[in-house]
C-alpha positions, 0 to 999 in steps of 0.5 A: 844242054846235056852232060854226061857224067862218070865217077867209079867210087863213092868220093866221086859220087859225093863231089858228082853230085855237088857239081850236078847241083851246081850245073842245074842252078846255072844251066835251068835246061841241063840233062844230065846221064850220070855213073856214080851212085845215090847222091848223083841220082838224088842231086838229079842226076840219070843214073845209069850205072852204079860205082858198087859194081865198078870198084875194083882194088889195085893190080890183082883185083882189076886182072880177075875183073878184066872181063867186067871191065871191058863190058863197062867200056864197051856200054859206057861208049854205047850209052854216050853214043845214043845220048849225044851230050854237049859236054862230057864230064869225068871224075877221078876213076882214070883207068876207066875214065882215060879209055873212054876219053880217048874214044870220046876225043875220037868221035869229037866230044868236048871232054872235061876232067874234072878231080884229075888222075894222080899223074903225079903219084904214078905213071906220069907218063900218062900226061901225054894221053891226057893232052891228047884226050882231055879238052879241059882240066880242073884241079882240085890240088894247089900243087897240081896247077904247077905240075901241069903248067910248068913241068907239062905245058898243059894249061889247067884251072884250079877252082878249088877243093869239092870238100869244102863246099860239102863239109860248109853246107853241112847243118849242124849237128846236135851230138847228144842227139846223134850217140842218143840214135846211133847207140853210143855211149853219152860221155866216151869219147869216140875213135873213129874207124874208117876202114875204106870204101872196098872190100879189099881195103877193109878185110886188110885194115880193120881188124889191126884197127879193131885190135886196140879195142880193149887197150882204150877201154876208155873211149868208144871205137865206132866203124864208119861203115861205107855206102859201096858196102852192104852191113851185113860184110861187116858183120864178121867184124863185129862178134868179138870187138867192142866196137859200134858200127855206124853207116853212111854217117861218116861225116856226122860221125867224124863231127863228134870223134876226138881221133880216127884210124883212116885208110889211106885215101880221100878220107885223109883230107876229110878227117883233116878238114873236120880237125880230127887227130889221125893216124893214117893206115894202109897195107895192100896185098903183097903182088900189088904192094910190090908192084905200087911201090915200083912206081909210086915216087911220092915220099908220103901217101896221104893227101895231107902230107902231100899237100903240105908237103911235110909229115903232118899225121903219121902213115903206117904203111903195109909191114908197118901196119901193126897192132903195136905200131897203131897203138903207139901213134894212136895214143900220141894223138889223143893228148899232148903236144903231137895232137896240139900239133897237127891241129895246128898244121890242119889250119895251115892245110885248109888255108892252102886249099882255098875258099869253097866254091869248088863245084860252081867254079867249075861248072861255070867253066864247063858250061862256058866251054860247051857252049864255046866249044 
């Protein structure tokens, strides 16, 4: 069968690429057209359309690109025209996904949302749209399946978290091998950074996180550096800081890091699956901080807290972000019983999460649905 899949940012082109492997295992014919990035491609995929040039940050940045948007759309409907998939597949990315749904519904497409839209943060009103685009729903969130069953009516699968499964097939790593190839001291222990995955997220957060450099003299701060994002951006970073910089190696990073500064997002839920101490940090530009605040009713911004549904590791938000503050909570994880504490709590989180087989769950269910469809 044929299916075309979108993702717009790198955590959807990590747990694209899974699924595409987990599709072609079950589905020997499967052809499958792909937006998403190098694992998508690498895993199989047809790539037509790279998430480096869709990655656009909060209410400001998305007004300046409108005009790149709408030609995303207008190619994107083109492309799945003249492909013809059995089964459409979208992955986060709801501003985008959302439209293309609607118009994929319209032309009579099986749609699968697989990663859903954080309805439940803001914008909730966005259910109805859902119910009349999306033909199928898979959560990756176990408070999600209430949130659409009980409080929406709309029937949804939970197969469980896409990182278990990337975080258990991962070998093992050798640490002395890996600060021996990267530069890094032999003893230090490693604070990592891990500043986003969009340039505006980085300019905003990293340097408060590299402010702390020369007050942890005694440990290695590491930059994980993101694959949407060139070196040579980080360069401005790196004069003056003692600071290393490693990229696309932020899982083998955190396997070795005793505590994270990490920016708000799916890289929470990574740290904590790696039993890494964090501090959460977030600061947006002031229009669409303004504006988020308005609509966002969660009490936490973390998938951590969210999930757990209680504050597990501290979140330094916008005014809260400072070099006094960072430093304060960074030095309570680091030893002690606040560290020994939210190790603690990440066993709790991953026991909520489930087992792993979240990507052959749900391919079984989206090749299940095709072909009935």
């Amino acid at each position: 069968m044929k299916y075309y899949i979108i993702a717009g940012e790198a955590s959807g082109d990590l747990h694209g690429s899974n699924l595409i492997k987990a599709i072609m295992a079950q589905d020997g014919d499967a052809q499958i057209r792909c937006w998403g990035g190098d694992l998508m491609q690498n895993a199989g995929g047809t790539l037509v359309k790279h998430y480096k040039e869709l990655a656009f940050m909060g209410f400001l940045e998305v007004l300046m690109n409108l005009n790149a948007i709408f030609k995303n759309i207008k190619f994107c409907k083109q492309d799945i025209a003249a492909f013809q998939p059995d089964a459409i597949i979208f992955i986060d990315y709801s501003g985008f996904n959302l439209r293309i749904a609607k118009w994929a519904k319209e032309h009579n497409f099986l749609t699968n949302y697989y990663i859903s839209p954080q309805i439940w943060a803001s914008r909730e009103g966005r259910i109805e749209k859902i119910k009349a685009t999306v033909d199928h729903m898979y959560v990756i969130l176990p408070f999600e399946k209430e949130f659409y069953e009980k409080k929406h009516n709309f029937p949804v699968n939970f197969v469980g978290h896409p990182l278990l499964d990337a975080i258990a097939n991962r070998p093992i790593l050798n640490e002395s091998e890996f600060r021996a190839q990267n530069n890094l001291d032999l003893e230090k222990p490693i604070i990592a950074l891990l500043p986003g995955s969009r340039k505006q997220e980085v300019q905003k957060m990293l340097s408060v996180m590299l402010s702390l450099t020369s007050d942890f003299s005694d440990y290695e701060f590491v930059i994980a550096g993101a694959p949407s994002l060139d070196k040579d951006f980080y360069a401005s970073f790196l004069k003056d800081a003692n600071v290393k910089f490693i990229q696309n190696k932020t899982y083998d990073l955190l396997t070795v890091s005793k505590a994270a500064l990490v920016t708000s997002g799916t890289a929470t839920l990574e740290t904590a699956l790696f039993k890494v101490p964090q501090v959460v940090c977030y600061k947006a530009n002031w229009i669409s901080y303004q504006i988020a605040k308005r609509i966002i009713t969660l009490e936490y911004i973390s998938l951590v807290n969210l999930i757990m549904q209680k504050e597990v590791v501290k979140e330094l938000i916008q005014d809260d972000l400072t070099k006094q503050n960072l430093k304060k909570e960074l030095s309570l994880i680091l030893n002690g019983e606040a560290r020994a504490k939210q190790l603690s709590s990440y066993n709790e989180l991953i026991k909520k999460l489930g087992g792993a087989g979240a990507s052959s769950n749900a391919a079984s269910l989206i090749i299940e649905n095709a072909k009935t469809a």
